[in-house]
C-alpha positions as CSV (number, residue, x, y, z in Angstrom):
1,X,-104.0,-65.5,-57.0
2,X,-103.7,-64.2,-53.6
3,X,-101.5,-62.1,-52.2
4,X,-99.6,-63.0,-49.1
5,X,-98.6,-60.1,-46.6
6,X,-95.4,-60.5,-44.0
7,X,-95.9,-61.2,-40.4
8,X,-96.2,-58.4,-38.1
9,X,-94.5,-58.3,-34.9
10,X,-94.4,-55.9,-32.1
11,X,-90.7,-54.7,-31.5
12,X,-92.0,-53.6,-28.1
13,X,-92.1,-56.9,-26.8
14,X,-88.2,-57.6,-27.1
15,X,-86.2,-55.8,-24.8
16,X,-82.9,-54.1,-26.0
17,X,-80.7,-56.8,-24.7
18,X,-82.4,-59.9,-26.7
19,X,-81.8,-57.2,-29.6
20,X,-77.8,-57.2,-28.9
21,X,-77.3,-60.8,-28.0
22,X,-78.9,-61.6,-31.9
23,X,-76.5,-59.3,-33.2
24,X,-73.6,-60.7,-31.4
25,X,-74.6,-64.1,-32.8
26,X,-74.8,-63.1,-36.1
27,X,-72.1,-61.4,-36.2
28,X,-70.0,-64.6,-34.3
29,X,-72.3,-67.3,-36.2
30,X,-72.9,-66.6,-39.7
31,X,-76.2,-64.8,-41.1
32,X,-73.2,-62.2,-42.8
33,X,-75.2,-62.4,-46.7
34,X,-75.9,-59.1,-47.8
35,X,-80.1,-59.2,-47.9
36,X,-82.5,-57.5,-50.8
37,X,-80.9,-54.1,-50.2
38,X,-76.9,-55.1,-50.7
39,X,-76.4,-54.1,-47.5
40,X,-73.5,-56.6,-46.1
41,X,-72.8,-57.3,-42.5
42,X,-70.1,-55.2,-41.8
43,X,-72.0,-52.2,-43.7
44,X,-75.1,-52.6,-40.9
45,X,-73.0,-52.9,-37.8
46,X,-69.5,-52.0,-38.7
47,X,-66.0,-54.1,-38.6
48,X,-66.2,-55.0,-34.9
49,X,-68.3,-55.4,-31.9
50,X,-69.3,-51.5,-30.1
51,X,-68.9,-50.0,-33.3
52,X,-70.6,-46.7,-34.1
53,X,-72.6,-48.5,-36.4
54,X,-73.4,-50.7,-34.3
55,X,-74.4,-49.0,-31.9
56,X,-76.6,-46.7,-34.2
57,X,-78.5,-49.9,-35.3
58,X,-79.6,-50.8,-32.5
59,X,-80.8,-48.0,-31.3
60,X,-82.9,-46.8,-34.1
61,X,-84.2,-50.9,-34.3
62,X,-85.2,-50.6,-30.2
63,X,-86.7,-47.1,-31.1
64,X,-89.2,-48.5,-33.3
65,X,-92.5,-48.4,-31.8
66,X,-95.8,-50.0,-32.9
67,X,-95.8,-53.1,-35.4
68,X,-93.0,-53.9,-37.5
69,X,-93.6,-55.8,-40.9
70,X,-90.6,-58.1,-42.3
71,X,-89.2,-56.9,-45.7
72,X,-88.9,-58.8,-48.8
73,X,-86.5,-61.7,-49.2
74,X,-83.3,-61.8,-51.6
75,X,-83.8,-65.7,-53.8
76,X,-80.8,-67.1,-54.2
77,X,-80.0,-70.2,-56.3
78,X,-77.7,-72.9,-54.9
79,X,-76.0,-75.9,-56.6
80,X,-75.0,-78.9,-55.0
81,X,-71.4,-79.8,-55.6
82,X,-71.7,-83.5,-55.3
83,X,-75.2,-84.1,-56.4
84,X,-75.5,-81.3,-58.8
85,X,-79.5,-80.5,-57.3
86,X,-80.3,-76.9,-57.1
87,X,-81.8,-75.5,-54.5
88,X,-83.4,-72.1,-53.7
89,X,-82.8,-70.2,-50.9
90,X,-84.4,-66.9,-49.1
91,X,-82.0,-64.5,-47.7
92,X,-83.6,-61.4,-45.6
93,X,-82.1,-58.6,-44.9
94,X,-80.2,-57.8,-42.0
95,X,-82.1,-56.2,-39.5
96,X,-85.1,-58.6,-40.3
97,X,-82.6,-61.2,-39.4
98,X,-81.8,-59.6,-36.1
99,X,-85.3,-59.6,-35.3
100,X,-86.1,-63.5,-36.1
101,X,-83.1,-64.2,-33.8
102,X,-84.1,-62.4,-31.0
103,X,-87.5,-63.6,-31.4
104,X,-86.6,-66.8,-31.1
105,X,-84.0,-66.2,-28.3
106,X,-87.2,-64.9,-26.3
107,X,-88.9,-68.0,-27.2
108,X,-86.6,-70.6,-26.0
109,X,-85.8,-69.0,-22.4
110,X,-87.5,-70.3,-19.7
């Protein structure tokens, strides 16, 4: 059996605002299920938009220097309520979700 590693990607190449704008829209658009760690949303960047935490997140995040590899993922097990199927899901944690959104923010602008 082999083992798979996560992704690498250079934090270098997303600027500081791409960083803020995914945390706005998580924070506005969902993405607020505490990850592997049990951290929540409001625990990562606080109970409103500027906070300290906030803040604090994303600067240590835009710090980061060199490759950054994604953590592990929390599996979750969901149950249809009208067919009954179960489904899996993968939750990450919160700042690997940050990261995936700005990602793809940089992605789609022209």
């Amino acid at each position: 059996m082999s083992s798979l590693s996560s992704p690498k990607v250079d934090l270098s190449l997303l600027p500081a605002r791409a960083l803020m704008r995914a945390a706005h829209h998580l924070r506005t658009r969902g993405g607020k299920a505490p990850g592997p760690d049990r951290r929540g949303f409001d625990e990562v960047l606080g109970d409103k938009p500027g906070s300290p935490e906030e803040k604090d997140f994303l600067r240590k995040l835009g710090q980061r220097k060199g490759a950054y590899r994604f953590g592990r993922v929390r599996r979750v097990l969901l149950t249809d309520q009208v067919t009954g199927k179960v489904r899996e899901i993968s939750v990450p944690k919160f700042e690997d979700r940050v990261i995936l959104r700005a990602l793809l923010e940089q992605v789609r602008l022209p």
